[in-house]
MIBATI-914346 format. One record per residue (C-alpha): x, y, z; residue number from 1. Coordinates in Angstrom, 1 decimal, decimal comma, padded with zeros to 4 digits, always signed. Layout:
BEGIN
<atom <X; Y; Z>; NUM>
...
end
This chain:
BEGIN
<atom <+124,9; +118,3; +106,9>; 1>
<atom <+124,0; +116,4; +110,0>; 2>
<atom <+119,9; +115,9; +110,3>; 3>
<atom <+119,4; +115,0; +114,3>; 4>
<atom <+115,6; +113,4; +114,5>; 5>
<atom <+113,3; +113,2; +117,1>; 6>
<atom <+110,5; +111,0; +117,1>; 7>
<atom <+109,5; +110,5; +120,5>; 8>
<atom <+107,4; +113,0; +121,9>; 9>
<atom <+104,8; +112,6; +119,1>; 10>
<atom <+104,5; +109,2; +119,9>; 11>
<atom <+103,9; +109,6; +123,9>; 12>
<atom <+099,7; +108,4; +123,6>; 13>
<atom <+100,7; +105,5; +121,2>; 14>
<atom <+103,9; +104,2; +124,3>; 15>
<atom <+103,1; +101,1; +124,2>; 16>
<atom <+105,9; +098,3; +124,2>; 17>
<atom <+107,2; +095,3; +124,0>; 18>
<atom <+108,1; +092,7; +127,4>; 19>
<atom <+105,2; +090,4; +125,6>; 20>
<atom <+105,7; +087,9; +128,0>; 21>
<atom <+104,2; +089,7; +130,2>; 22>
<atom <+101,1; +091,0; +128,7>; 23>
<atom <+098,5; +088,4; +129,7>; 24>
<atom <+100,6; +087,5; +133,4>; 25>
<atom <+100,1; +091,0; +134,6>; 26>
<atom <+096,8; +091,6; +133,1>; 27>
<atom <+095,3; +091,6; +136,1>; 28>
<atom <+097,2; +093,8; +138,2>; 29>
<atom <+095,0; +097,0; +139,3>; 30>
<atom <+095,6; +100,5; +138,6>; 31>
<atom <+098,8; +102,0; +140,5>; 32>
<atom <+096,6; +104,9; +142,0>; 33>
<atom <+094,2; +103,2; +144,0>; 34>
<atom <+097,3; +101,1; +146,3>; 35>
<atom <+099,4; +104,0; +147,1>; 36>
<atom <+100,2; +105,9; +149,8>; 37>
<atom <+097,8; +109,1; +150,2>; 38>
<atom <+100,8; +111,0; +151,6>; 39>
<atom <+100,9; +114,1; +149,7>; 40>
<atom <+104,3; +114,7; +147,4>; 41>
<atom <+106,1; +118,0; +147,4>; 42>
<atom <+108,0; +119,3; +144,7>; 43>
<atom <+111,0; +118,0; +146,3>; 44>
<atom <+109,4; +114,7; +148,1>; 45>
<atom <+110,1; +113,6; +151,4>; 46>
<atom <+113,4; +113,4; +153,0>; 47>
<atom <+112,9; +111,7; +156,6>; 48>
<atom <+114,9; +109,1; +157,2>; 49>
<atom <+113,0; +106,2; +155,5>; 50>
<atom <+114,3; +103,2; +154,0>; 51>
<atom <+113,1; +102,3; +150,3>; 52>
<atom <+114,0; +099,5; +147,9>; 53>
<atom <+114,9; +099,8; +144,6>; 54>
<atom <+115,7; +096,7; +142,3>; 55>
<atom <+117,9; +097,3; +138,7>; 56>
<atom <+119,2; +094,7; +136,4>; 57>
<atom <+122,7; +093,9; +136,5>; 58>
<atom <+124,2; +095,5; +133,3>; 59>
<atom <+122,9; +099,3; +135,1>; 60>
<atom <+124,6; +098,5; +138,2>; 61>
<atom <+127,7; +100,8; +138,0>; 62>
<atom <+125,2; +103,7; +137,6>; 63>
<atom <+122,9; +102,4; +140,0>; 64>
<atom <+125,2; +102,0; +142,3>; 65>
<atom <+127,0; +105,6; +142,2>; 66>
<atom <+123,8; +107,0; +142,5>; 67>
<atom <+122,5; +105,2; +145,3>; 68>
<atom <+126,0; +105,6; +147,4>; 69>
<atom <+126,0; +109,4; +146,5>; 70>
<atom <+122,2; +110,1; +147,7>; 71>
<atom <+122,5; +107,7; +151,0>; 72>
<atom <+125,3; +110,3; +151,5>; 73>
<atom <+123,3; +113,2; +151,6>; 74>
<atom <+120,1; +112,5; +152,3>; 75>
<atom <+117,9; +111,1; +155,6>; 76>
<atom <+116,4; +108,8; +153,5>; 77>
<atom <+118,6; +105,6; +152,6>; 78>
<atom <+118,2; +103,3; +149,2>; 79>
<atom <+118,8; +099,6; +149,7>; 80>
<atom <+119,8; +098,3; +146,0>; 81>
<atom <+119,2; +095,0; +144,8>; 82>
<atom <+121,0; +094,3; +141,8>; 83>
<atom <+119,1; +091,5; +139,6>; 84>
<atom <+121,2; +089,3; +136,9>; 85>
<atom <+119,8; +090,4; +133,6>; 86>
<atom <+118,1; +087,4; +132,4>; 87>
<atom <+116,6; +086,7; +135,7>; 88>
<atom <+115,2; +090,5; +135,8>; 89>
<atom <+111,5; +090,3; +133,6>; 90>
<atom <+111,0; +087,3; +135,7>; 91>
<atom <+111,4; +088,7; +139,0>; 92>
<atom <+109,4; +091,7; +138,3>; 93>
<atom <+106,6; +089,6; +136,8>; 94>
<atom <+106,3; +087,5; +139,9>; 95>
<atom <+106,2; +090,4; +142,3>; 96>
<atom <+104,2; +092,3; +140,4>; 97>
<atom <+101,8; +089,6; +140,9>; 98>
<atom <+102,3; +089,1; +144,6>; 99>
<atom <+102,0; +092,8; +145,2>; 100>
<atom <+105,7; +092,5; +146,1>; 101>
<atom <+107,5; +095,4; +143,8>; 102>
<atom <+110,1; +097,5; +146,0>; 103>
<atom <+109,8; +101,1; +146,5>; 104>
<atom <+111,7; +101,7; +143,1>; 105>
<atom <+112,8; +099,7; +139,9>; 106>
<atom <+114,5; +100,0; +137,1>; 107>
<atom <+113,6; +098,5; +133,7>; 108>
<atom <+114,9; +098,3; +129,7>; 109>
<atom <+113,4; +101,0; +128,3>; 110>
<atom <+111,6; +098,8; +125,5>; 111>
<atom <+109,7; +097,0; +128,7>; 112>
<atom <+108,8; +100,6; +130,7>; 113>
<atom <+105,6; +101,2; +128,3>; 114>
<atom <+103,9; +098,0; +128,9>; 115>
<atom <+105,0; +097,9; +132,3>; 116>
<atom <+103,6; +101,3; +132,7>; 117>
<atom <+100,4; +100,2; +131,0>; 118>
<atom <+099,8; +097,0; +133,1>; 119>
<atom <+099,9; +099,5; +136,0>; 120>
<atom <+103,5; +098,7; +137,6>; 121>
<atom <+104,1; +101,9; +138,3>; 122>
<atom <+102,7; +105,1; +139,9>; 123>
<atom <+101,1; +107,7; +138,0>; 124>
<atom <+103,6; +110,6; +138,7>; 125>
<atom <+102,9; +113,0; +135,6>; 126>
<atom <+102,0; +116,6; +138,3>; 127>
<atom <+105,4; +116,0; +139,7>; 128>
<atom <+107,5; +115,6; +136,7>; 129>
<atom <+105,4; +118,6; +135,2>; 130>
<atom <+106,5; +120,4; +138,1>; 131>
<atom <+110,1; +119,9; +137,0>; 132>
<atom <+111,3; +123,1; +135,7>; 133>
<atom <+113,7; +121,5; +133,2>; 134>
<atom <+111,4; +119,1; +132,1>; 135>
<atom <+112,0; +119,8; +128,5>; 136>
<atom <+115,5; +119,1; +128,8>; 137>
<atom <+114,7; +115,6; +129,8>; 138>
<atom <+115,8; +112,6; +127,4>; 139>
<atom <+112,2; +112,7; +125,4>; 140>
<atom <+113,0; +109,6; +124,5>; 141>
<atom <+112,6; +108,2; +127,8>; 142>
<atom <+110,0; +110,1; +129,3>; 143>
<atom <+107,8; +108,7; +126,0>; 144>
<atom <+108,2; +105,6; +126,5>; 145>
<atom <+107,1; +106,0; +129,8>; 146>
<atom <+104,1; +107,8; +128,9>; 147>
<atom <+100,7; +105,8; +128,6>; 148>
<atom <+097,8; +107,9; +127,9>; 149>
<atom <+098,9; +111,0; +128,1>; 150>
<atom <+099,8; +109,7; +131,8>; 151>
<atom <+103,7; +110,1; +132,9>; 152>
<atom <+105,4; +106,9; +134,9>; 153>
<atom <+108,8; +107,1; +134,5>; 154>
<atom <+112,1; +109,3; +134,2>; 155>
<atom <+115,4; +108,2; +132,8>; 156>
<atom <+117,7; +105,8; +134,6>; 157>
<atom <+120,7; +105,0; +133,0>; 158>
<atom <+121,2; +106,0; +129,1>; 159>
<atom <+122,7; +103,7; +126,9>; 160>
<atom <+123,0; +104,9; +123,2>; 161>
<atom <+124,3; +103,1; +119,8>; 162>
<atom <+126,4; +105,3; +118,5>; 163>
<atom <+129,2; +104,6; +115,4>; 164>
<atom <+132,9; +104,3; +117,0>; 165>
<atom <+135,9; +103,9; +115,0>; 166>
<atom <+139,6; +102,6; +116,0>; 167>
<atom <+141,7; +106,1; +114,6>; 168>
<atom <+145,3; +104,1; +114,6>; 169>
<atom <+143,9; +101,5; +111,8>; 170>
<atom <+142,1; +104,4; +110,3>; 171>
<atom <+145,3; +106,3; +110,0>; 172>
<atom <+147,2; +102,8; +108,5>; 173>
<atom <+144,5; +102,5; +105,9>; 174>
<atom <+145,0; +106,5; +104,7>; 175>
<atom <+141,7; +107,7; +106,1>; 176>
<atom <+141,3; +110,9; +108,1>; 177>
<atom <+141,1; +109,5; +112,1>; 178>
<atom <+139,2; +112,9; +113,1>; 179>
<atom <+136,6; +112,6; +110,3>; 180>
<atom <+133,4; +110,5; +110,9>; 181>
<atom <+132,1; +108,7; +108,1>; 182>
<atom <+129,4; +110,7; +107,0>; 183>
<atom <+127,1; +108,2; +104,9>; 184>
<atom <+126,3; +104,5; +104,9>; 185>
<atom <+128,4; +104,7; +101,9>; 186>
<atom <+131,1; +106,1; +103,6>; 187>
<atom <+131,1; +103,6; +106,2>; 188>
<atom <+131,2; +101,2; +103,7>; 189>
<atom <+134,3; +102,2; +102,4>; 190>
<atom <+135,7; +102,9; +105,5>; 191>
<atom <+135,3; +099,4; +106,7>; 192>
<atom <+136,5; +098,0; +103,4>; 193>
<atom <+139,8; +100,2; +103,9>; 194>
<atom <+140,8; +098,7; +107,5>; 195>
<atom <+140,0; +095,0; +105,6>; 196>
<atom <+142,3; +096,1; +102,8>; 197>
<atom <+145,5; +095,8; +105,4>; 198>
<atom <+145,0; +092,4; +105,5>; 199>
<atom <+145,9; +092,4; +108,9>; 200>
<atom <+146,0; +089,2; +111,0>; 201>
<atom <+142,6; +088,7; +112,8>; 202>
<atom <+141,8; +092,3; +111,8>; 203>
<atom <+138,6; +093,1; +110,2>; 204>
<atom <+136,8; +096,4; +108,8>; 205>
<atom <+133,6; +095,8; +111,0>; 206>
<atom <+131,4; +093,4; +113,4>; 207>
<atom <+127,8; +093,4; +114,4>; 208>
<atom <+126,1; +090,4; +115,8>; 209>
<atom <+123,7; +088,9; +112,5>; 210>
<atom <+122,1; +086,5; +115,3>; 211>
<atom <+121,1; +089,1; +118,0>; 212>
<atom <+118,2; +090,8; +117,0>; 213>
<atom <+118,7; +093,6; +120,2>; 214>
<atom <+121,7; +094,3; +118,7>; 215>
<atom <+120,4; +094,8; +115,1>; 216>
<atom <+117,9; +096,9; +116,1>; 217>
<atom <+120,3; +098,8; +118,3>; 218>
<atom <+122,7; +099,7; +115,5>; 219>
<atom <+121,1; +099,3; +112,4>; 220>
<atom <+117,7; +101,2; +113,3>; 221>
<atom <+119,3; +104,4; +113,5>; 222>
<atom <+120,4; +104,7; +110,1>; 223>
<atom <+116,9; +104,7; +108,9>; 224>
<atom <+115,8; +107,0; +111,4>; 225>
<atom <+118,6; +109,3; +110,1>; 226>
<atom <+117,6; +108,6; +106,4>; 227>
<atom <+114,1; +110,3; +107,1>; 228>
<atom <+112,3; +106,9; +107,4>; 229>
<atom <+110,3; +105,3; +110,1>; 230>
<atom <+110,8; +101,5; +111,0>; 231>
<atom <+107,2; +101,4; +112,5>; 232>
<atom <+104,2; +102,7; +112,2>; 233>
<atom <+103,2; +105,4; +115,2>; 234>
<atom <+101,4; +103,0; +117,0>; 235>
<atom <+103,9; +100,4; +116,3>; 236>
<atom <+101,6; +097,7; +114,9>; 237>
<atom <+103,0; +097,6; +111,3>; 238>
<atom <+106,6; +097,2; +110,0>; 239>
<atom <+108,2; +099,3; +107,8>; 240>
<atom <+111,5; +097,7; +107,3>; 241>
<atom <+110,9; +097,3; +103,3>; 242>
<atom <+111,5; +100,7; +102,6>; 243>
<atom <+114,4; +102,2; +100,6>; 244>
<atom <+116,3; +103,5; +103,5>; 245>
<atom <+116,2; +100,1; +105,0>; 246>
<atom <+116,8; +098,0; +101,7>; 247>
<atom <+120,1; +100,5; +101,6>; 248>
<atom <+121,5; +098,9; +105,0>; 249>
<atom <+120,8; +095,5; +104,2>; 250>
<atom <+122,7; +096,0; +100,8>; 251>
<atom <+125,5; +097,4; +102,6>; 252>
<atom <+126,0; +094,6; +105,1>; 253>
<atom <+125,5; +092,0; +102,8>; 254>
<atom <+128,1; +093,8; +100,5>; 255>
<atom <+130,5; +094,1; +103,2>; 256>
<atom <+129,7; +090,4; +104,4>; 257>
<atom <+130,1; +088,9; +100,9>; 258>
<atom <+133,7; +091,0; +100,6>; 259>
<atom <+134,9; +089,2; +104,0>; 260>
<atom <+134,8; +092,9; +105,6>; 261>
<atom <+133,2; +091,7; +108,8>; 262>
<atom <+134,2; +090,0; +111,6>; 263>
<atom <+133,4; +086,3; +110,6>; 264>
<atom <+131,8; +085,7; +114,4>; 265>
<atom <+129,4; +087,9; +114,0>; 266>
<atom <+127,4; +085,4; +111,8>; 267>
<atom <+126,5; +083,3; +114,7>; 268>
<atom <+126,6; +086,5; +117,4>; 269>
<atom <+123,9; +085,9; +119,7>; 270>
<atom <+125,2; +089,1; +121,7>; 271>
<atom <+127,2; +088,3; +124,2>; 272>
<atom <+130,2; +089,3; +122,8>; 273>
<atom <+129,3; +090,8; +119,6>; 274>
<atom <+131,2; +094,4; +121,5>; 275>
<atom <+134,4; +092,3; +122,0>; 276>
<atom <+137,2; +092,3; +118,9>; 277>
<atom <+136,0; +096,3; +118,7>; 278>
<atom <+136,9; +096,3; +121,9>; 279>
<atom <+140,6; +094,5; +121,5>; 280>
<atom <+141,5; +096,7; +119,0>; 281>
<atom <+140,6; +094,4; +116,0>; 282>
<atom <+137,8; +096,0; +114,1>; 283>
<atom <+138,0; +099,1; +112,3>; 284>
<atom <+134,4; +101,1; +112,8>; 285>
<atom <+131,5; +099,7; +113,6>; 286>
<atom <+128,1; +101,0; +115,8>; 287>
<atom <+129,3; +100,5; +119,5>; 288>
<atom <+127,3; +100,8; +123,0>; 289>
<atom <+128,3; +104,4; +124,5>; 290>
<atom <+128,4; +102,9; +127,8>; 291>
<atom <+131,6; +101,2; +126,6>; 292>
<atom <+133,7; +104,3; +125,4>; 293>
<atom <+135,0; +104,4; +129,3>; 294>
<atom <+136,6; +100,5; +129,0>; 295>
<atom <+138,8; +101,4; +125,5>; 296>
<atom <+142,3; +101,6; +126,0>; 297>
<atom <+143,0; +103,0; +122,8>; 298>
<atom <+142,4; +106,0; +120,7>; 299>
<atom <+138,1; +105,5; +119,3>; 300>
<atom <+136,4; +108,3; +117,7>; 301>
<atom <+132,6; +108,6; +118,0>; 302>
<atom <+129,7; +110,1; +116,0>; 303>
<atom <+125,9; +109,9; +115,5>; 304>
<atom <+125,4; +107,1; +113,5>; 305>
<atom <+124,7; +107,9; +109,7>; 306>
<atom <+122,2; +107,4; +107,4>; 307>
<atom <+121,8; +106,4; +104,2>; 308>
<atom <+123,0; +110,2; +102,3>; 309>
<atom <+123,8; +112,0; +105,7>; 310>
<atom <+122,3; +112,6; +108,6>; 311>
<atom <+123,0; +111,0; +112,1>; 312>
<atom <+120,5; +109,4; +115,0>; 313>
<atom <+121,0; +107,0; +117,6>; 314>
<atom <+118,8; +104,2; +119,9>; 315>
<atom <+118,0; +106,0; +123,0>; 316>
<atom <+118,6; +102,5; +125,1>; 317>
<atom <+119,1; +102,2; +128,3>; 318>
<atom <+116,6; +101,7; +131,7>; 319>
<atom <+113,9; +104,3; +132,9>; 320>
<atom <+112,6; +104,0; +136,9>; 321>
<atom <+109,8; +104,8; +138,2>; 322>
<atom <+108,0; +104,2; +141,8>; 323>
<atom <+106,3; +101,0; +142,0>; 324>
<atom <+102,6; +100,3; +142,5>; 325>
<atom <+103,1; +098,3; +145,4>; 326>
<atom <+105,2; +101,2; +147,7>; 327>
<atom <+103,7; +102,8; +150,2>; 328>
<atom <+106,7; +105,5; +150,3>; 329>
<atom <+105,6; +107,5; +147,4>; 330>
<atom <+107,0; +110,6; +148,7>; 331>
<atom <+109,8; +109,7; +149,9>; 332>
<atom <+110,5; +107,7; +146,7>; 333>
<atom <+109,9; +111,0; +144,4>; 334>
<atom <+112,6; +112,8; +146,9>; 335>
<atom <+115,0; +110,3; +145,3>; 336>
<atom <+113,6; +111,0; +141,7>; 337>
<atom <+113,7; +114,4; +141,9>; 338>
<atom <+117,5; +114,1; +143,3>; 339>
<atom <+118,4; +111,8; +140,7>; 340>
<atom <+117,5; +114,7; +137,9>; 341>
<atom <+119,3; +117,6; +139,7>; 342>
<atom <+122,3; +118,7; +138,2>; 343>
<atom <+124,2; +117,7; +141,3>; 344>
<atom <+123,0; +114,3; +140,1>; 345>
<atom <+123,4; +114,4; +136,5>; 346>
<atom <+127,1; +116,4; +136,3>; 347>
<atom <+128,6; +115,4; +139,9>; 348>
<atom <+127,7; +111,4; +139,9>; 349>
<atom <+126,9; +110,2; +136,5>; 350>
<atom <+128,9; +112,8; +134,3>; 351>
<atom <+131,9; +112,5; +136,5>; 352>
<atom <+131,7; +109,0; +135,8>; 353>
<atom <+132,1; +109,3; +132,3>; 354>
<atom <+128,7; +108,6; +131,4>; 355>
<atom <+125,8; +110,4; +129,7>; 356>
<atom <+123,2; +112,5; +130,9>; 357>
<atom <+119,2; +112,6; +130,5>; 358>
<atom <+119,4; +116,1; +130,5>; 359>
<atom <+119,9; +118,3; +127,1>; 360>
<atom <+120,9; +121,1; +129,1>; 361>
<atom <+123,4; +119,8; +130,9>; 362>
<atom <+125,2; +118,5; +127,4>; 363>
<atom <+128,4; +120,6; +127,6>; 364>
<atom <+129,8; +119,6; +131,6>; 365>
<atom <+133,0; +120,3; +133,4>; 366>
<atom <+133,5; +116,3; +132,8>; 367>
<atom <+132,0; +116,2; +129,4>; 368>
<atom <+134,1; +119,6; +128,2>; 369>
<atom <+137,2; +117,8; +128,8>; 370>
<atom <+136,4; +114,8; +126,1>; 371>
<atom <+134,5; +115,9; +123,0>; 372>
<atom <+133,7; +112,3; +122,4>; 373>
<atom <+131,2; +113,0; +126,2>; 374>
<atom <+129,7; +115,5; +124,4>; 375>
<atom <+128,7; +114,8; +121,3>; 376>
<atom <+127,1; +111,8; +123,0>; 377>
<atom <+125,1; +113,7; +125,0>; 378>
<atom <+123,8; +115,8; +122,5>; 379>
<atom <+122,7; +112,7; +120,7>; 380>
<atom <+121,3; +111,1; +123,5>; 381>
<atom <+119,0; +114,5; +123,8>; 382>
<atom <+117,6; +114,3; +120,7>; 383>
<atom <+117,3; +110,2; +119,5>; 384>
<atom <+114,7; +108,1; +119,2>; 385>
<atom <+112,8; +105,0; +121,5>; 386>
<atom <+110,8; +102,4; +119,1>; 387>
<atom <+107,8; +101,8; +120,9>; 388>
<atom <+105,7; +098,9; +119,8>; 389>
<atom <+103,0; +096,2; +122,3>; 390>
<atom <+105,1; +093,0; +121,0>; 391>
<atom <+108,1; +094,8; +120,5>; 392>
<atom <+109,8; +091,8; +121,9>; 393>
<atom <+108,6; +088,8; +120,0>; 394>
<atom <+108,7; +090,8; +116,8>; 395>
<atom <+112,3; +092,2; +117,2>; 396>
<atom <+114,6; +090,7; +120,0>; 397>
<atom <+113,5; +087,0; +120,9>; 398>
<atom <+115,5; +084,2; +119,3>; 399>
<atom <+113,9; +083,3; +115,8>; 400>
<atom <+112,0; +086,4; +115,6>; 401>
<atom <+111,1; +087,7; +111,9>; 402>
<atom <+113,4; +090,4; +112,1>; 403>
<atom <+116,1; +088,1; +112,5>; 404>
<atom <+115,1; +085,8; +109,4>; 405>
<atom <+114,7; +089,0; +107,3>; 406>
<atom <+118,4; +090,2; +108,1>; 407>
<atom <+119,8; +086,6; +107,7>; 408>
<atom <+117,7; +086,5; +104,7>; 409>
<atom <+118,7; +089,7; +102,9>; 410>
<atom <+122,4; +089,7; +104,4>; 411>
<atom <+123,6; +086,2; +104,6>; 412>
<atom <+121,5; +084,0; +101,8>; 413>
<atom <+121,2; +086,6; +099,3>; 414>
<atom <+117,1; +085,9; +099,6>; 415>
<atom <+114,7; +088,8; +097,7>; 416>
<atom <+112,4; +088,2; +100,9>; 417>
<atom <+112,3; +091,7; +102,6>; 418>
<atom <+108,9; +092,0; +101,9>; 419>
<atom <+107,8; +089,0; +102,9>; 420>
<atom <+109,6; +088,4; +105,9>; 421>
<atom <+108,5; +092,5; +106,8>; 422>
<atom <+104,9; +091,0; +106,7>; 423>
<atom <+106,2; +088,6; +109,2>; 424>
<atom <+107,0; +091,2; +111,3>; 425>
<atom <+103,7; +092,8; +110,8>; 426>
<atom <+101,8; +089,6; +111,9>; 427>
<atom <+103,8; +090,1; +115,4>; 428>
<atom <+103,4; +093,6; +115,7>; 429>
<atom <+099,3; +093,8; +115,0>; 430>
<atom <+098,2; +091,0; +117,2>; 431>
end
């Protein structure tokens, strides 16, 4: 039996995240409300003829880019993009944010929104996404992270889940069923050690990048979540990544890792291309970026990823956008948000596109309908989960953080330190 979990919306007064960094820089910036535009905002916004910048990072720009393109289209209103290179991106925003130079609209990694959203970056818009009839059909993921104080900043941009894929020709070669998911860690497991049993030539029964810690949590968070665990406390200031759900997946890697089941790479995978020999064809199952399903050129299936004795969840990633502090063009921004959740949005730009939706309800599309694969991602995406912690960041995905010396401890040196390094983690999180 499948166990879907939804965290999110209990956590919406604790949303407060990562992008550390920028903590003390933006300290100082004042609350959104007092520096924008006293223009009132309809339901709908305003559509005449106004020119508004929005900013995005580079790996949203395919979405960003249809959706801009379709709404210039039909609307007064026109959306100059800037697309940002990724690593460039917190720094950008920090310096504008400084100089009162934010565009209209930006886009931001979903584990940045809620300390964005706290140092006042963005515009308080919580009456007009109230107003939105199919609110509760929106990713809760997203809108919680977004949520400061019971305050709502930002709606979905671009979803990007972790879901498990699996190659079904070298499932089929290794006598497993290619139209049935592995169902438990175990299965995956065994799964993984089937495709390594060929022995084909630079072949292997799974990957996952051991020195990116974005891409740990990414993947290997979900399977806890699915277990019935939590990997933070609700206010995300303690670690809980010693518990028996998550002492199940370290076990599992490092028992795949010491059997030679995983892509050797992955030992040094920083991230880059830790996607890559999945990709080519070369690795039998492993949790994969959704995104991603459009680029295969070869048979993949695609579940929810499991947990420990069933159950399935995913890491709602992705980018949220809200209207920045600094825009005078509140109203005519909103017209674009409010656009950017309508169906014609959702089903006849993004969906078309292959991609997923931020709305449950529109789950099951004309697109979606004609792949399976579309919509059991979507009905994923509707009901995952967003970690939400203030040093998210240093705790999780920098280089060296203590996450990353737990799972090189307890995967790759065969150390009995997950305690310890989980107070590590701890340290980060509570400061």
């Amino acid at each position: 039996m499948n166990i879907i979990r939804t965290h999110a919306a209990r956590r919406a007064s604790a949303a407060v995240v990562a992008a550390g960094l920028l903590v003390g820089g933006l300290a100082a910036c004042a609350p959104a409300a007092d520096e924008a535009s006293n223009e009132p905002i309809t339901a709908e916004g305003t559509d005449d003829g106004t020119t508004l910048t929005l900013w995005t990072r580079a790996p949203i720009e395919r979405q960003a880019k249809l959706l801009v393109d379709a709404y210039n289209a039909s609307h007064e209103n026109q959306v100059e993009l800037t697309v940002v290179p990724n690593d460039d991106y917190v720094a950008k925003v920090g310096a504008a944010a400084g100089s009162g130079g934010l565009p209209d609209l930006f886009a931001a990694d979903i584990v940045y929104v809620p300390n964005w959203a706290q140092q006042g970056l963005f515009q308080d818009m919580s009456e007009q996404i109230d107003g939105l009839d199919f609110k509760d059909e929106i990713n809760p993921g997203h809108l919680a992270a977004g949520t400061v104080d019971d305050a709502e900043y930002v709606l979905p941009f671009a979803l990007d889940l972790s879901m498990l894929f699996w190659n079904k020709e070298l499932f089929a070669e290794a006598g497993l069923d290619p139209e049935k998911a592995p169902a438990t860690l175990e299965e995956f497991s065994e799964a993984a050690m089937a495709v390594q049993t060929l022995n084909k030539p630079d072949t292997y029964g799974t990957a996952t990048g051991l020195n990116c810690g974005g891409c740990l949590v990414f993947t290997w968070f979900p399977s806890i979540w699915a277990s019935g665990d939590e990997v933070m406390n609700d206010d995300g200031t303690e670690s809980l990544l010693d518990g028996g759900s998550a002492q199940a997946v370290y076990d599992t890697w490092a028992g795949l890792e010491e059997a030679g089941a995983v892509l050797p790479s992955s030992t040094d995978e920083a991230g880059p291309t830790w996607t890559a020999a999945f990709s080519e064809g070369k690795v039998g199952v492993m949790p994969f970026p959704a995104t991603l399903l459009p680029s295969l050129d070869f048979d993949a299936g695609v579940a929810g990823i499991p947990g420990v004795d069933g159950g399935v969840s995913t890491f709602v990633g992705g980018d949220g956008i809200g209207i920045s502090k600094d825009s005078k063009k509140a109203a005519q921004a909103w017209n674009f948000l409010n656009w950017m959740m309508s169906e014609d949005a959702q089903v006849e730009v993004l969906a078309k596109d292959g991609n997923a939706v931020s709305r449950g309800d529109l789950a099951d599309n004309e697109y979606s309908s004609a792949d399976p694969r579309l919509v059991t991602i979507n009905e994923v995406a509707a009901k995952g989960d967003t970690p939400v912690a203030l040093n998210f960041q240093q705790a999780f995905n920098a280089p060296g953080s203590p996450w990353l010396t737990l799972i090189r401890n307890a995967v790759l040196n065969g150390e009995d330190s997950v305690p310890a390094d989980n107070e590590e983690i701890t340290a980060i999180l509570s400061q």
